[in-house]
PAZAPA-4460 file (N, C-alpha, C; in steps of 0.05 Angstrom, whole numbers, plus 32768, in hexadecimal, padded with zeros to 4 digits):
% residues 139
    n_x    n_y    n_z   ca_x   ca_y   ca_z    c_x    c_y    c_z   seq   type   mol
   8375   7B40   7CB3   8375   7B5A   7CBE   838E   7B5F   7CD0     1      X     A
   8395   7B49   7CDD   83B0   7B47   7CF0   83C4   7B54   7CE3     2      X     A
   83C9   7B49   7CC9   83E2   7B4E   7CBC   83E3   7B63   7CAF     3      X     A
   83C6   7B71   7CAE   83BF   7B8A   7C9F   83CE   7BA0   7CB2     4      X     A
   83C0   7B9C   7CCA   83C9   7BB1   7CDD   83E3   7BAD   7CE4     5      X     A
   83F0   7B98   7CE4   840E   7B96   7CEF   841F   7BA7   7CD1     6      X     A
   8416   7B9F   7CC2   8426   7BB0   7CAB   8420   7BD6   7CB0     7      X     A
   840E   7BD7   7CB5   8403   7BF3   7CB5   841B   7C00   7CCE     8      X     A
   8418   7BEF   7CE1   842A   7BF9   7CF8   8442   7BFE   7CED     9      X     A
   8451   7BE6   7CE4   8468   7BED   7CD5   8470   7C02   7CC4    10      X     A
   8455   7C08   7CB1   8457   7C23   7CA0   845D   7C40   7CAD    11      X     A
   8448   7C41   7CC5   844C   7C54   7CD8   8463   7C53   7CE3    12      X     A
   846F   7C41   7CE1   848D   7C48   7CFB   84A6   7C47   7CE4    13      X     A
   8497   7C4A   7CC3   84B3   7C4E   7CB7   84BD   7C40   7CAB    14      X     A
   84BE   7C1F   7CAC   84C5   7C0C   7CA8   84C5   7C04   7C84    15      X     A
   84B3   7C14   7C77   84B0   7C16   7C60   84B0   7C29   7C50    16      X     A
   84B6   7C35   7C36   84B6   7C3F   7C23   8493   7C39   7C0F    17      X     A
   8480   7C51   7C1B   8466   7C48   7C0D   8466   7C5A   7BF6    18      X     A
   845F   7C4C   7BE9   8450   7C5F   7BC0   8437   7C59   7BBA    19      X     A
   8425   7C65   7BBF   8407   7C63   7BB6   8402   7C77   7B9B    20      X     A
   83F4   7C66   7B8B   83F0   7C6C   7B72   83E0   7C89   7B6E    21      X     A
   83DB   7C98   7B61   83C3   7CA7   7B61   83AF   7C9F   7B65    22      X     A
   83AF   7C7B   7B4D   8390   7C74   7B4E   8384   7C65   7B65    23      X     A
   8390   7C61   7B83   8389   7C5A   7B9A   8385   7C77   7B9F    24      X     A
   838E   7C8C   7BA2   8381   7CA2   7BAC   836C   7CAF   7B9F    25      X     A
   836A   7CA5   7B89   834E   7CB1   7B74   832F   7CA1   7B80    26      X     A
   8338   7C88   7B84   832B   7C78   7B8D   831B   7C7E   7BAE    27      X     A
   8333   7C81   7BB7   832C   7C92   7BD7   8316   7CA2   7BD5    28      X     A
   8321   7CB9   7BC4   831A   7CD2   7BC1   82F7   7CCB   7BB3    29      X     A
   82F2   7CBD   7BA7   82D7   7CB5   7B9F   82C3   7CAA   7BB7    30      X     A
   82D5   7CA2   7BC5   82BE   7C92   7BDB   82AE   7CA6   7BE3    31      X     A
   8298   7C94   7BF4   828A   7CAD   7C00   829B   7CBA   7C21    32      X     A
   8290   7CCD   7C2A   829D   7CE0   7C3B   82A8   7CD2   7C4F    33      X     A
   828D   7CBF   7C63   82A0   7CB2   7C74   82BF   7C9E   7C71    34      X     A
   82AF   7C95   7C63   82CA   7C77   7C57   82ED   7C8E   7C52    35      X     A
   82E4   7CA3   7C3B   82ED   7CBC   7C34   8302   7CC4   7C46    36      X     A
   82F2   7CC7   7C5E   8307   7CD5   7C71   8316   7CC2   7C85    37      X     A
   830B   7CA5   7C83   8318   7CA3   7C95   8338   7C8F   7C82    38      X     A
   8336   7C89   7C70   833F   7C80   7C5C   835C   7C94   7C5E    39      X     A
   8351   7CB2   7C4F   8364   7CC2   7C5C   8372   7CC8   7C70    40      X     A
   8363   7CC9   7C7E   8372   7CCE   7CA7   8389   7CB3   7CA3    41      X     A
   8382   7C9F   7CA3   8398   7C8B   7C99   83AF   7C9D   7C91    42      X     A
   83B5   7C9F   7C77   83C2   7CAB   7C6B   83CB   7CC7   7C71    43      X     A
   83C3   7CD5   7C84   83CE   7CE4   7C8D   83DE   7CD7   7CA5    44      X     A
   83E2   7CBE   7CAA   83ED   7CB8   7CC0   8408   7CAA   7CB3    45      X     A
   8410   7CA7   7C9D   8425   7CA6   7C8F   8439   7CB4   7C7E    46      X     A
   8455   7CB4   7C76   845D   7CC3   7C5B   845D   7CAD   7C47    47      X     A
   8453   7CB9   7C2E   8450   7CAA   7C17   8455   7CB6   7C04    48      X     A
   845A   7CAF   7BEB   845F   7CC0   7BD4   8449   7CB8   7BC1    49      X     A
   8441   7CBE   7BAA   8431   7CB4   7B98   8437   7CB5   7B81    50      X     A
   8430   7C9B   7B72   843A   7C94   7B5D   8425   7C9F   7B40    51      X     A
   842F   7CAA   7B30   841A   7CBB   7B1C   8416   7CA3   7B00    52      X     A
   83F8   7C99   7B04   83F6   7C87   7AF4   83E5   7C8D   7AE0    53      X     A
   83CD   7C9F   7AE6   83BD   7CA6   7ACE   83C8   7CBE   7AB5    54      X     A
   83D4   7CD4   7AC5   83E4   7CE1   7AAB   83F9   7CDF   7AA4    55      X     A
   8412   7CC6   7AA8   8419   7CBB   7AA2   841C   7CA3   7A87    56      X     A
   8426   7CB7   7A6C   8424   7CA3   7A58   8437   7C80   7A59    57      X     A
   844C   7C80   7A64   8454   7C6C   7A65   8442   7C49   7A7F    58      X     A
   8439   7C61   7A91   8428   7C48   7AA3   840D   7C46   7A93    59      X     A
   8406   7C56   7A86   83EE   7C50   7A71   83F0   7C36   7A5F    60      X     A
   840B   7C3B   7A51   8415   7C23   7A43   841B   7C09   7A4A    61      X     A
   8428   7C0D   7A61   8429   7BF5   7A73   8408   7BEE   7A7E    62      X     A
   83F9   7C00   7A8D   83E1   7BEF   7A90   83CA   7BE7   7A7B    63      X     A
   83D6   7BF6   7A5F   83CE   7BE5   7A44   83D3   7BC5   7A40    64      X     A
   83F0   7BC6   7A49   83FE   7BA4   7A46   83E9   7B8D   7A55    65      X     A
   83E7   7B95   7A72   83D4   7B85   7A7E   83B6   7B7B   7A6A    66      X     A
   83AB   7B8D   7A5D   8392   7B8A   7A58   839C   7B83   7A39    67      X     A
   83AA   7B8B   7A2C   83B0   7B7C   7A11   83BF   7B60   7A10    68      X     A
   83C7   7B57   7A26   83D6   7B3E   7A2F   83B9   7B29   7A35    69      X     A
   83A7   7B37   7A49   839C   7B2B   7A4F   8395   7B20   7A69    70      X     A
   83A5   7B2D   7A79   83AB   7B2E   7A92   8396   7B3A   7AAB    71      X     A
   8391   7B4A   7AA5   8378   7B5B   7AAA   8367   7B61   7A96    72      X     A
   8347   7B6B   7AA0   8341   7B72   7A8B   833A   7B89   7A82    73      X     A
   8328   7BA2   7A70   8325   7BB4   7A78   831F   7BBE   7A86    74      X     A
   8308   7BB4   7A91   82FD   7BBC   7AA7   8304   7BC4   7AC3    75      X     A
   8317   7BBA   7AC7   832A   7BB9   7ADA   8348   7BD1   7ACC    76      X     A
   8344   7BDA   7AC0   8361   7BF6   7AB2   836E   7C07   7AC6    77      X     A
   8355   7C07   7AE7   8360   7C17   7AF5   8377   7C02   7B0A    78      X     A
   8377   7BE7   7B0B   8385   7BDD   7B15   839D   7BDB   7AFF    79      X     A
   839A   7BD5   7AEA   83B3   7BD4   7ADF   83C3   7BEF   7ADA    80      X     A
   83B9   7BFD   7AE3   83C7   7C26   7AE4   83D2   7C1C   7AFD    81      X     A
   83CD   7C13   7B14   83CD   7C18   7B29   83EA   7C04   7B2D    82      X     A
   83EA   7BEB   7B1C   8408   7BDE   7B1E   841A   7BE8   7B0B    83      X     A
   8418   7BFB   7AF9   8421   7C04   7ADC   8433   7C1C   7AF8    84      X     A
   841E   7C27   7B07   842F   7C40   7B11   8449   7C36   7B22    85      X     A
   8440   7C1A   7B2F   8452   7C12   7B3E   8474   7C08   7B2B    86      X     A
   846C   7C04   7B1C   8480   7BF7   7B0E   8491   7C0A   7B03    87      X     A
   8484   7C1A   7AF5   8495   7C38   7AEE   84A4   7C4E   7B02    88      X     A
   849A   7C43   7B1D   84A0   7C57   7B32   84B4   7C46   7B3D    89      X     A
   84C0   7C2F   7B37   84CD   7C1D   7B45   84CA   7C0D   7B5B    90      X     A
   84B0   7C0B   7B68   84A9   7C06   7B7D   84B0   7BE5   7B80    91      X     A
   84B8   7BDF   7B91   84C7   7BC0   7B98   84AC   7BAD   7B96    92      X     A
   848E   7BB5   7BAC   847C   7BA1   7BA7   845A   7BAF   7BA6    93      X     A
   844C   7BAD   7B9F   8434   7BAE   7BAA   8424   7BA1   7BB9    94      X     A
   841B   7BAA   7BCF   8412   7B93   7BE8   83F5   7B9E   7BE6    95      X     A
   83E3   7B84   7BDC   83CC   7B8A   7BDC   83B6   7B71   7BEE    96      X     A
   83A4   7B78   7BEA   838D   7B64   7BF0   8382   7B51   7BD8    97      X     A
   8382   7B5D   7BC1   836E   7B5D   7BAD   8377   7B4A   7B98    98      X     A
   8367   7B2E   7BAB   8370   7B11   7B9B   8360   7B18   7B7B    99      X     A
   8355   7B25   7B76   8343   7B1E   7B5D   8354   7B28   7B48   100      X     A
   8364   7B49   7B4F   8370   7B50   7B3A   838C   7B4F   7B30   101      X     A
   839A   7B4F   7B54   83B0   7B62   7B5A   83C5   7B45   7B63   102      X     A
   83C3   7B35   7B74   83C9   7B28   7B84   83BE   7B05   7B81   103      X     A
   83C4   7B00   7B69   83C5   7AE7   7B57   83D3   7AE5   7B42   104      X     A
   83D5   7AC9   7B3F   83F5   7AB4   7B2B   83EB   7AD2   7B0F   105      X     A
   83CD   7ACA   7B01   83D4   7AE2   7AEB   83DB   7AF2   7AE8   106      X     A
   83DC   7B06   7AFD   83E7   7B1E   7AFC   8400   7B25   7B05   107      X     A
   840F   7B13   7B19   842B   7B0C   7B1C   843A   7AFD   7B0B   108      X     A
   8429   7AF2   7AFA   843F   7AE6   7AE5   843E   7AFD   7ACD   109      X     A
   842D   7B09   7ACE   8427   7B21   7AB9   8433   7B3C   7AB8   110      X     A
   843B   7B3B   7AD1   844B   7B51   7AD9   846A   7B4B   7ADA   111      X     A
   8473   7B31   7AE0   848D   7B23   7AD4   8491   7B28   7AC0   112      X     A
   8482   7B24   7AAB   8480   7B27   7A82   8485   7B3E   7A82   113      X     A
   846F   7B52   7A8F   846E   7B74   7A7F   8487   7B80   7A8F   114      X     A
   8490   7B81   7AA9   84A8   7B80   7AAE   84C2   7B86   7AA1   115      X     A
   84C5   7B5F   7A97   84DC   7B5A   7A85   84DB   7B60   7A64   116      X     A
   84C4   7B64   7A64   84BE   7B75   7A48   84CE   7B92   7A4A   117      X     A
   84C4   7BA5   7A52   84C1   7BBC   7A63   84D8   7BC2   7A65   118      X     A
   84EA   7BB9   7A73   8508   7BBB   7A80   8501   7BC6   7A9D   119      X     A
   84F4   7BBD   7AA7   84F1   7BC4   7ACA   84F4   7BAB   7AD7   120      X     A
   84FA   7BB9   7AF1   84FF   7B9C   7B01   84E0   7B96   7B03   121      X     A
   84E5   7B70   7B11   84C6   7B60   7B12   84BB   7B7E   7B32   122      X     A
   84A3   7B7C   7B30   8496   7B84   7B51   8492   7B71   7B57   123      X     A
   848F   7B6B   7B6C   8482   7B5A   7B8B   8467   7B5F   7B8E   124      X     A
   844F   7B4A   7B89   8439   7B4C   7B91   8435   7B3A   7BA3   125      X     A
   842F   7B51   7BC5   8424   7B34   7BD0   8411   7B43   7BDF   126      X     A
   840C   7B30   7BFE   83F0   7B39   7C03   8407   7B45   7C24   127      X     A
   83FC   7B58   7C3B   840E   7B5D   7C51   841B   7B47   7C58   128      X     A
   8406   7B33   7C64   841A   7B20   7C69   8433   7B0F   7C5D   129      X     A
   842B   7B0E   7C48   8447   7B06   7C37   845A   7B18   7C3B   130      X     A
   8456   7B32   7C43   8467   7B44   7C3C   8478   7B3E   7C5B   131      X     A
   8467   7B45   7C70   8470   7B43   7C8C   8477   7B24   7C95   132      X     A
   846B   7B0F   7C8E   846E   7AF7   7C96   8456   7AFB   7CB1   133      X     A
   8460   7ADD   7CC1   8456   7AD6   7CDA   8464   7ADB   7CEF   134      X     A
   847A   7AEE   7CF8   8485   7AE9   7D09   8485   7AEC   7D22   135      X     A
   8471   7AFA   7D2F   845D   7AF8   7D3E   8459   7ADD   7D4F   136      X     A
   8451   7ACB   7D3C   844C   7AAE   7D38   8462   7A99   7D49   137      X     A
   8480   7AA7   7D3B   8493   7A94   7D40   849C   7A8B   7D51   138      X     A
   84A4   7A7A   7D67   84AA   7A73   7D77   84CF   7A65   7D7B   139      X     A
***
């Protein structure tokens, strides 16, 4: 959570360039009211751009690759939209939490492949702290 919020700070003061997908804001937008708003209020406390992944034929195709590779599976189509947008939008990394889908060797080595397939540069999946480090820590 440390490293959650030290990144967040940083977003707020600028330090980064954020792209959130549609399908994280679709997702928002489903919750129920409390979670809803406050999820939002967040997001109102930043500038972000958003990356258009569901009507989007080319991140379609790309988050096809994932699930015809094998990488993900269907069930999961809204996470692979959700790196499909990143990749097409140019975005340098996705910084997530989400060891099961997002933020493991399969899906970073999968996204290396569809990538270099693709002709886009690799993204960066890591988790905040990878992104920020420890330096806090350092002495």
């Amino acid at each position: 959570m440390r490293h959650s919020r030290r990144l967040w700070e940083k977003i707020k003061a600028g330090e980064f360039n954020v792209v959130i997908s549609d399908v994280v804001i679709n997702e928002i937008i489903r919750c129920k009211d409390t979670k809803r708003n406050i999820l939002l209020g967040y997001l109102d406390e930043i500038e972000y751009d958003v990356a258009e992944a569901g009507g989007n034929e080319k991140s379609l195709e790309i988050a096809g690759h994932f699930v015809n590779l094998g990488i993900l599976k269907q069930t999961s189509f809204e996470d692979c939209q959700h790196i499909a947008a990143a990749i097409i939008s140019g975005c340098d990394a996705i910084i997530s939490w989400n060891f099961k889908h997002i933020v493991n060797y399969r899906t970073i080595n999968g996204v290396e492949i569809i990538t270099a397939k693709e002709g886009y540069p690799n993204l960066l999946i890591c988790t905040p702290q990878m992104l920020i480090g420890d330096d806090e820590d350092d002495t």
